[in-house]
KEKE-3310 file (N, C-alpha, C; in steps of 0.2 Angstrom, whole numbers, plus 5000, padded with zeros to 4 digits):
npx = (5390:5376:5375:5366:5365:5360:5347:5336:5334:5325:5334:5341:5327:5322:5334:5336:5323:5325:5335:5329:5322:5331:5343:5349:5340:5325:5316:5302:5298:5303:5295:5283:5269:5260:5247:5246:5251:5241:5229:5238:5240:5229:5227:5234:5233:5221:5225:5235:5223:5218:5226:5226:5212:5214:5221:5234:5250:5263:5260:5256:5265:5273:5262:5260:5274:5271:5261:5271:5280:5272:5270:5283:5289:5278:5280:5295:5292:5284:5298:5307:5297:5296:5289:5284:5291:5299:5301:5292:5279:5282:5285:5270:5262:5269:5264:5253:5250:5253:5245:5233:5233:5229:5229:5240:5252:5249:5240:5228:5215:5207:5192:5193:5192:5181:5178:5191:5189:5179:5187:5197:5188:5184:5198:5201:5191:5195:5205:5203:5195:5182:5167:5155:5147:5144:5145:5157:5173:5173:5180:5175:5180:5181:5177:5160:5152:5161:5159:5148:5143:5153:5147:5137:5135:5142:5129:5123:5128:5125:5111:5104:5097:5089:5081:5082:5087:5077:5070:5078:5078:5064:5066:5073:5063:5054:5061:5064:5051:5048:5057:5052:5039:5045:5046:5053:5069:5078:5070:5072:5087:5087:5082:5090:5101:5093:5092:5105:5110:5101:5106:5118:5117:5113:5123:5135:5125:5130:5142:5150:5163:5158:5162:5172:5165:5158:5168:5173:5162:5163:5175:5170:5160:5167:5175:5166:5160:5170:5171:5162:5164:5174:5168:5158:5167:5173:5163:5161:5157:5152:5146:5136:5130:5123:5104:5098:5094:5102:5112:5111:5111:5125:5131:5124:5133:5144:5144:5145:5155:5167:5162)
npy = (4937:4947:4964:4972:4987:4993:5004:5006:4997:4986:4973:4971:4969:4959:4949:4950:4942:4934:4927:4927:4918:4907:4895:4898:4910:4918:4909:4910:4916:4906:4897:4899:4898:4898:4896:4901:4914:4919:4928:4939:4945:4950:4958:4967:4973:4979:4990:4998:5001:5010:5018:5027:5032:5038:5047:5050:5050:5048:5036:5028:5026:5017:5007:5001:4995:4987:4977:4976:4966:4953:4949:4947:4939:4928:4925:4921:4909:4903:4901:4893:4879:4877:4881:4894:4909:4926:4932:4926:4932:4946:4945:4941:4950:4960:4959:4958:4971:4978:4970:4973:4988:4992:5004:5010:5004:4998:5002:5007:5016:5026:5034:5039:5038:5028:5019:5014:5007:4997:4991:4984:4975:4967:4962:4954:4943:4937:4934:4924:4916:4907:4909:4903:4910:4926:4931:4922:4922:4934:4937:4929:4931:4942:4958:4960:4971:4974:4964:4961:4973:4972:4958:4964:4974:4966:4960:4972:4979:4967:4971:4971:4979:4993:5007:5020:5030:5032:5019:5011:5015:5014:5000:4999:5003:4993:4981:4986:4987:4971:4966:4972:4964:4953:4937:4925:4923:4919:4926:4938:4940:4934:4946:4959:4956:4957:4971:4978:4973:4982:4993:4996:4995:5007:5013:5008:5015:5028:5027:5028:5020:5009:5000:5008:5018:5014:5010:5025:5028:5018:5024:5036:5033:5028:5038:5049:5041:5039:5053:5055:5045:5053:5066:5060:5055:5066:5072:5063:5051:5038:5030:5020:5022:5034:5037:5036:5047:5056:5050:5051:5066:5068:5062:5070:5082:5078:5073:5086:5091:5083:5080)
npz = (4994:4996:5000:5004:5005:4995:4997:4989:4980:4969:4967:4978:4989:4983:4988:5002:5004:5000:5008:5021:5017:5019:5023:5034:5038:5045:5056:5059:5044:5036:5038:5032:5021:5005:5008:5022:5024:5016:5028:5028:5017:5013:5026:5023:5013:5017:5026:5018:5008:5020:5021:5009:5008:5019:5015:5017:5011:5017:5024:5014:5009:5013:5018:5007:5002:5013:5005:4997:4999:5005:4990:4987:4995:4994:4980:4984:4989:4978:4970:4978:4981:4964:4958:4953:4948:4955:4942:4935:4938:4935:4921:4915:4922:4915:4901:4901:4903:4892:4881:4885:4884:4871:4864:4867:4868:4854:4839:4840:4840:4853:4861:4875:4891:4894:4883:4885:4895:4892:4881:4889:4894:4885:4879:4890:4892:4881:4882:4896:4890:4883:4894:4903:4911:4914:4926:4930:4936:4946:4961:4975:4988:4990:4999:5005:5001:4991:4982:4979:4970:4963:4953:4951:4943:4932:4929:4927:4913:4903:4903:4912:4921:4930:4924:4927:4942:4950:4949:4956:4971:4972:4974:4985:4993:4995:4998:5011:5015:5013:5024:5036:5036:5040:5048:5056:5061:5051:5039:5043:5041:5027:5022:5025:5019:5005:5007:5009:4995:4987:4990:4988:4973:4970:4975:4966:4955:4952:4951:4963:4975:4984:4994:4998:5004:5014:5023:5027:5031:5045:5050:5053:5061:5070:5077:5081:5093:5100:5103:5111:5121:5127:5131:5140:5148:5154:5163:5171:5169:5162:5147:5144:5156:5157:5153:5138:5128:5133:5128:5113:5115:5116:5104:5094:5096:5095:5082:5076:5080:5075:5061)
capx = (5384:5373:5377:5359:5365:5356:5337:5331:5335:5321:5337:5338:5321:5323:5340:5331:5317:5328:5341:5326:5319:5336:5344:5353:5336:5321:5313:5296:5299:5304:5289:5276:5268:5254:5239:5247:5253:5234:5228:5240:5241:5222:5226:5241:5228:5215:5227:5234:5214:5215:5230:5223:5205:5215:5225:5243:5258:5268:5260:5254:5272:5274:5260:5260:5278:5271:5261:5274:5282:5268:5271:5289:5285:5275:5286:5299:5289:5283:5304:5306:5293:5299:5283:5287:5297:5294:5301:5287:5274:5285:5282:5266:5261:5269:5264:5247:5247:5256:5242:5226:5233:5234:5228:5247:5257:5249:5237:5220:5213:5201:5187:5192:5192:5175:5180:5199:5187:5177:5191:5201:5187:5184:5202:5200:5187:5197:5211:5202:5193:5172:5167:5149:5142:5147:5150:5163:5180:5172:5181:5170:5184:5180:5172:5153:5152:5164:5157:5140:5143:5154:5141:5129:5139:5143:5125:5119:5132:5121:5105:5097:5097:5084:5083:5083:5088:5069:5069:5083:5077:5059:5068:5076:5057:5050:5066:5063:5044:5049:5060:5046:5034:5048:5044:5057:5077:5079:5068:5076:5092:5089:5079:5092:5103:5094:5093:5111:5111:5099:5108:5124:5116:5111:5132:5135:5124:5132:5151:5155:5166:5152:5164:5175:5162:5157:5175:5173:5157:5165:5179:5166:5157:5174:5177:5159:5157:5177:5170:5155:5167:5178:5163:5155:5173:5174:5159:5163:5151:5151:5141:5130:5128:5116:5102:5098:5091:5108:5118:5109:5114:5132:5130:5123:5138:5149:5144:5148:5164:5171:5162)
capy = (4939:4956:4969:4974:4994:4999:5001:5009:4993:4979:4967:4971:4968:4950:4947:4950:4940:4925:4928:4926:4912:4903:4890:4902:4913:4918:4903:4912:4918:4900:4890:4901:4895:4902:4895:4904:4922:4922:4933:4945:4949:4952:4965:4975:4978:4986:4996:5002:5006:5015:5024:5030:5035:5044:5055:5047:5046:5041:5031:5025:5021:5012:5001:4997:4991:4979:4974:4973:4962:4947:4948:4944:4931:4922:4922:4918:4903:4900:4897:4887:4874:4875:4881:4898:4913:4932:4933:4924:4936:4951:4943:4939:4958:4966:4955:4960:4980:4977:4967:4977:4995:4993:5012:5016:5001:4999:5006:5007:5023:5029:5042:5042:5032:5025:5017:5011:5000:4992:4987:4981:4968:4962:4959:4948:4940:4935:4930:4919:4911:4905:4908:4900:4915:4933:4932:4920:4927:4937:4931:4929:4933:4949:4960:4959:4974:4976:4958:4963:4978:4969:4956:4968:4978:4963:4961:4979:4976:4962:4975:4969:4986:4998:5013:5026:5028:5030:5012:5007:5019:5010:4993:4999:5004:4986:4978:4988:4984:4964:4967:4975:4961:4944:4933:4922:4927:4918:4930:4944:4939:4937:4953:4963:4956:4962:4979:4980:4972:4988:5000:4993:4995:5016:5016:5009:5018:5035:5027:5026:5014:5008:4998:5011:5022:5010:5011:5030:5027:5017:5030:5043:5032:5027:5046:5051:5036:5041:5059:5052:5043:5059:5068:5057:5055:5074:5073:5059:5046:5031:5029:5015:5025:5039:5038:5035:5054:5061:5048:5057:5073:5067:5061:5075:5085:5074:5075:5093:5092:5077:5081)
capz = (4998:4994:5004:5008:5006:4991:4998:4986:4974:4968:4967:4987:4991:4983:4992:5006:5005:4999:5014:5025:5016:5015:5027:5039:5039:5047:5055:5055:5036:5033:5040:5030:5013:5003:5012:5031:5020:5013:5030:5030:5011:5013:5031:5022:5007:5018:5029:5012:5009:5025:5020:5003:5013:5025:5008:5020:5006:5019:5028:5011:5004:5020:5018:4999:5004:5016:5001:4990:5006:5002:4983:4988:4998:4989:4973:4985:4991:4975:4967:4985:4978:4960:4954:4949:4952:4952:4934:4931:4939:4933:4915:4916:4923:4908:4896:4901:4904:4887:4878:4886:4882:4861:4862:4870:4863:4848:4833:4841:4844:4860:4864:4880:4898:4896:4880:4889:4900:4886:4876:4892:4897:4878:4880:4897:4890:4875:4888:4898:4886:4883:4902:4906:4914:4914:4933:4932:4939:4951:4967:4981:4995:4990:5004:5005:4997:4984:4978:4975:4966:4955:4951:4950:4935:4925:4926:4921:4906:4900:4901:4917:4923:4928:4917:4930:4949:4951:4951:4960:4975:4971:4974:4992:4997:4992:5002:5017:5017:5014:5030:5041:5038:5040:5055:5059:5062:5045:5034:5044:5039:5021:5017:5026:5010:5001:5008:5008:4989:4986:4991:4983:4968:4973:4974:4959:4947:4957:4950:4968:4977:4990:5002:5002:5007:5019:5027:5026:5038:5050:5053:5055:5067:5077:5078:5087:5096:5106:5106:5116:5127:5132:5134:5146:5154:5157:5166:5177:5166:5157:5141:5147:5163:5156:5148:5130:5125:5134:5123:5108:5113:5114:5097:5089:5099:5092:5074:5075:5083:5072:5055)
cpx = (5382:5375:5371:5360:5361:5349:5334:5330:5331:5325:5339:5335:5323:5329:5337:5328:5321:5332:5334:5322:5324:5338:5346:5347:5333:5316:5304:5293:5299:5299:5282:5277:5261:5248:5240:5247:5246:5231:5231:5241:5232:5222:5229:5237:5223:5220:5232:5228:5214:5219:5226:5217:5208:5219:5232:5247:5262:5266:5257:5260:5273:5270:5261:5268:5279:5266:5264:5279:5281:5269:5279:5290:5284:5276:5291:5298:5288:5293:5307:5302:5294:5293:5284:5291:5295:5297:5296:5279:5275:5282:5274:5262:5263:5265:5256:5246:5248:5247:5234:5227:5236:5230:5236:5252:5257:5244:5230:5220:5206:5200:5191:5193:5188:5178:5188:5195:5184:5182:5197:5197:5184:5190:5203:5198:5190:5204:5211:5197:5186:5171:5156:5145:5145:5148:5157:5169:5179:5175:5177:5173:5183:5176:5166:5151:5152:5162:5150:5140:5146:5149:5136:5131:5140:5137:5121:5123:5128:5114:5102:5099:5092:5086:5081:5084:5079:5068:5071:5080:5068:5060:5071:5071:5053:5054:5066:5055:5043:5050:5056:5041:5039:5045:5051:5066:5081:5078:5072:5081:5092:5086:5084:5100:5102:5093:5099:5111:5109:5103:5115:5122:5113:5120:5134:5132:5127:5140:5153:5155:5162:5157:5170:5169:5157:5161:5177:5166:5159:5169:5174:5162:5160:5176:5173:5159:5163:5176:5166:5158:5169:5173:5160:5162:5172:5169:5156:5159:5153:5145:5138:5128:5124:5111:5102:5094:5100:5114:5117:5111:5120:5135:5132:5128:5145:5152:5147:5154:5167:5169:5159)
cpy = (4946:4959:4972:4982:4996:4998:5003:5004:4989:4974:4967:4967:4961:4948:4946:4944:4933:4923:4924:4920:4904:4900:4894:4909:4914:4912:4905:4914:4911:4893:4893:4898:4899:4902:4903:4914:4924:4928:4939:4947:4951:4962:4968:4975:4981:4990:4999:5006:5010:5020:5029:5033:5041:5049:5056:5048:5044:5037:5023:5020:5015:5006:4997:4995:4984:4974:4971:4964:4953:4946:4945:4938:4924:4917:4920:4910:4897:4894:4891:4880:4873:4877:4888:4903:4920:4934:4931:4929:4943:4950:4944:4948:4961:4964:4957:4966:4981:4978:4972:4983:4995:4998:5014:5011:4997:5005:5007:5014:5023:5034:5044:5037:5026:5019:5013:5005:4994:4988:4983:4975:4964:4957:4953:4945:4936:4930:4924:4915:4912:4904:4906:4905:4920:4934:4928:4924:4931:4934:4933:4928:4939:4950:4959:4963:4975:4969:4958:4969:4977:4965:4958:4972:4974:4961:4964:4978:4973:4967:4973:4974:4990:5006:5018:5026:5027:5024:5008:5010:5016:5003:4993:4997:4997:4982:4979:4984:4978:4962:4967:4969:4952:4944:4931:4927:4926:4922:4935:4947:4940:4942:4959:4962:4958:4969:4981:4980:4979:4993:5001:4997:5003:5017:5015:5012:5025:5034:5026:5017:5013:5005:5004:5019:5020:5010:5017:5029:5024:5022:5036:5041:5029:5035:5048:5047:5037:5047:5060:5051:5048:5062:5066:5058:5062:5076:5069:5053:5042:5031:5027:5018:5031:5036:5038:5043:5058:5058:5052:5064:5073:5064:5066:5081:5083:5074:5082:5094:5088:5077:5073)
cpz = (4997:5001:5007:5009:5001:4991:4996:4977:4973:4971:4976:4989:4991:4988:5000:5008:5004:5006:5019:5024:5017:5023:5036:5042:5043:5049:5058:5049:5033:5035:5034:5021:5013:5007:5021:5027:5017:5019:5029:5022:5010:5020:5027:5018:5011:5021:5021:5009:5014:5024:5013:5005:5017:5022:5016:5015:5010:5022:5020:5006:5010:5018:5011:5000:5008:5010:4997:4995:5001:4995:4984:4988:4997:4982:4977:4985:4983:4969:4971:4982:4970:4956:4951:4953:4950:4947:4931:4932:4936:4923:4913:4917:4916:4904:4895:4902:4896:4881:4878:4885:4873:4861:4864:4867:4856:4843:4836:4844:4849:4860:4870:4887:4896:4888:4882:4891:4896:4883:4882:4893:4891:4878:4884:4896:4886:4880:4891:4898:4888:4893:4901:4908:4917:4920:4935:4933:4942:4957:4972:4987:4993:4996:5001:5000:4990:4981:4975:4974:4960:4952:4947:4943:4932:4923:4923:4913:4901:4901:4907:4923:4925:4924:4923:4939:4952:4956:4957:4968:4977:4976:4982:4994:4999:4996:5008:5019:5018:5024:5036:5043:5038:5047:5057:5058:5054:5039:5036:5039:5029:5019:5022:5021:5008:5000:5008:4999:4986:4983:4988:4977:4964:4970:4969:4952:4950:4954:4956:4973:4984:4996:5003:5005:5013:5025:5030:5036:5042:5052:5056:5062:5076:5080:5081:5091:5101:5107:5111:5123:5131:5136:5140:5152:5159:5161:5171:5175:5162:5153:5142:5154:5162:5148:5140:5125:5128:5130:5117:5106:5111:5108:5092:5090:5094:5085:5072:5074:5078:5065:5054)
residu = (UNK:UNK:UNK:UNK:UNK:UNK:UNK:UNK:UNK:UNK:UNK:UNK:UNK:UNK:UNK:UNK:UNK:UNK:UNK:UNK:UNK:UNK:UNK:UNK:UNK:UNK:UNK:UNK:UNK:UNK:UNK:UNK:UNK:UNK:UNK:UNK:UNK:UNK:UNK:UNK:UNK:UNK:UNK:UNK:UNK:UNK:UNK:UNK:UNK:UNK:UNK:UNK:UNK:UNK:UNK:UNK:UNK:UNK:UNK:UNK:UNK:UNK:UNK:UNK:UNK:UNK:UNK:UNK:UNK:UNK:UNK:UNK:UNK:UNK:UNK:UNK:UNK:UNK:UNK:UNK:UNK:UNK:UNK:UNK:UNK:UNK:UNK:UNK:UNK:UNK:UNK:UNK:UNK:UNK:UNK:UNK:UNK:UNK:UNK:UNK:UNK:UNK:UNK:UNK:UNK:UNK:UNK:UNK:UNK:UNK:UNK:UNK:UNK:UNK:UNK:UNK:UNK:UNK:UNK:UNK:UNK:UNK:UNK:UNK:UNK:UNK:UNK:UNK:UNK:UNK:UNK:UNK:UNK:UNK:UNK:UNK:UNK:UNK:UNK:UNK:UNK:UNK:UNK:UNK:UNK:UNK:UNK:UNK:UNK:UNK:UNK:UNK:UNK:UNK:UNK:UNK:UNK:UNK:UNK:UNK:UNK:UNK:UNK:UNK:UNK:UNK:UNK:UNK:UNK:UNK:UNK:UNK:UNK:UNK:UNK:UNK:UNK:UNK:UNK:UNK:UNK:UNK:UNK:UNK:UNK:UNK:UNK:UNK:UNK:UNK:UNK:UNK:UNK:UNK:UNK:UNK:UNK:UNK:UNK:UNK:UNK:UNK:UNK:UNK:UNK:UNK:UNK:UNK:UNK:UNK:UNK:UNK:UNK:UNK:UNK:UNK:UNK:UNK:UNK:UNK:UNK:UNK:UNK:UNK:UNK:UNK:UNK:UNK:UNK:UNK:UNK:UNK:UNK:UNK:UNK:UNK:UNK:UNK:UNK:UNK:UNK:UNK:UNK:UNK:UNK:UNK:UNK:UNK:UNK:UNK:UNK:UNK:UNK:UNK:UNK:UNK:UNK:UNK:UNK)
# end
């Protein structure tokens, strides 16, 4: 039986995960299967994003632990049902950092980064074979976001791109305008898609990661919005209980104070 003392050991981890999976185990570890583990390997990767946002290291070795958790898991789950095991995920990973860097483990030489990404999604491509349409394998549990900015990249790729922000900032204005003149709750609905898609498309020719600067904005709007509250507290008020010009103020008080 493992001894469960060396914690700084992969074969640990496993021992672990199996222990908890195993007869004498955890009978909450031991009811779970892929479909029930899909929530929470989707929470522990955003609060990992929240660690990395918040420039944590420990809090961020902390969470990419509970990621590694669900990798466990699920390769536990998967030796449990006979279908694979994490030698087969382990293999599978190398075999592909392997294959997609033949500038470090073999003869091909590179300019640079930008040249790195090219030759990694030729490889992909060659990987997973004749694909029907350049959006394939994009998965659509992605956030809202980060799914329409990939999309939107595999389609500048292919050229259908405008040729300067001009445009793309052109393409907001025309989407805002659409907006302004819908009627029903329907129209609404779709033209503030595509004001989101828009402006999507602002982040991406900028290189930046739009849902994480999405992520970014909510923390900055949880952080004035609890400055607002103390402040009202401190002067014996509730938020809903003054005015809409004196919440304003405590806004713009707010932004100061809170960045």
């Amino acid at each position: 039986m493992a001894d469960y003392k060396d914690l700084e050991s992969f074969e640990t981890f496993l021992a672990i995960i199996a222990r908890l999976r195993g007869p004498d185990g955890c009978p909450w570890d031991k009811k779970q299967t892929h479909a029930t583990l899909r929530k929470y390997l989707l929470e522990e990767t955003h609060e990992a994003l929240e660690a990395m946002d918040a420039d944590d290291p420990k809090r961020l070795a902390e969470e990419l632990g509970d990621v590694l958790l669900q990798v466990g898991l699920n390769a536990q789950i998967g030796r449990d049902n006979g279908t694979f095991t994490i030698k087969d995920v382990l293999r599978t990973i190398n075999a592909k950092l392997i294959h997609r860097h033949p500038h470090v483990f073999g003869e091909v030489k590179v300019s640079g980064a930008d040249e790195v990404v090219a030759n990694w999604e030729k490889l992909k491509a060659q990987e997973k074979g004749e694909r029907q349409s350049a959006l394939d394998g994009v998965q659509r549990s992605l956030p809202g976001l980060a799914y329409s900015q990939e999309i939107q990249g595999r389609a500048a790729k292919l050229g259908f791109e405008w040729t300067d922000m001009a445009g793309v900032l052109d393409k907001v204005r025309e989407e805002l305008g659409e907006f302004e003149r819908a009627k029903s709750q329907a129209e609404l609905e779709h033209e503030l898609g595509d004001i989101f898609a828009a402006l999507v498309n602002i982040g991406r020719r900028l290189n930046m990661d739009v849902e994480g600067a999405m992520r970014k904005a909510n923390r900055r709007f949880e952080r004035r919005f609890r400055h607002m509250e103390e402040s009202a507290s401190a002067q014996g008020k509730k938020i809903e209980e003054l005015p809409l010009e004196r919440q304003e103020e405590l806004w713009q008080a707010a932004k100061r104070a809170t960045g």
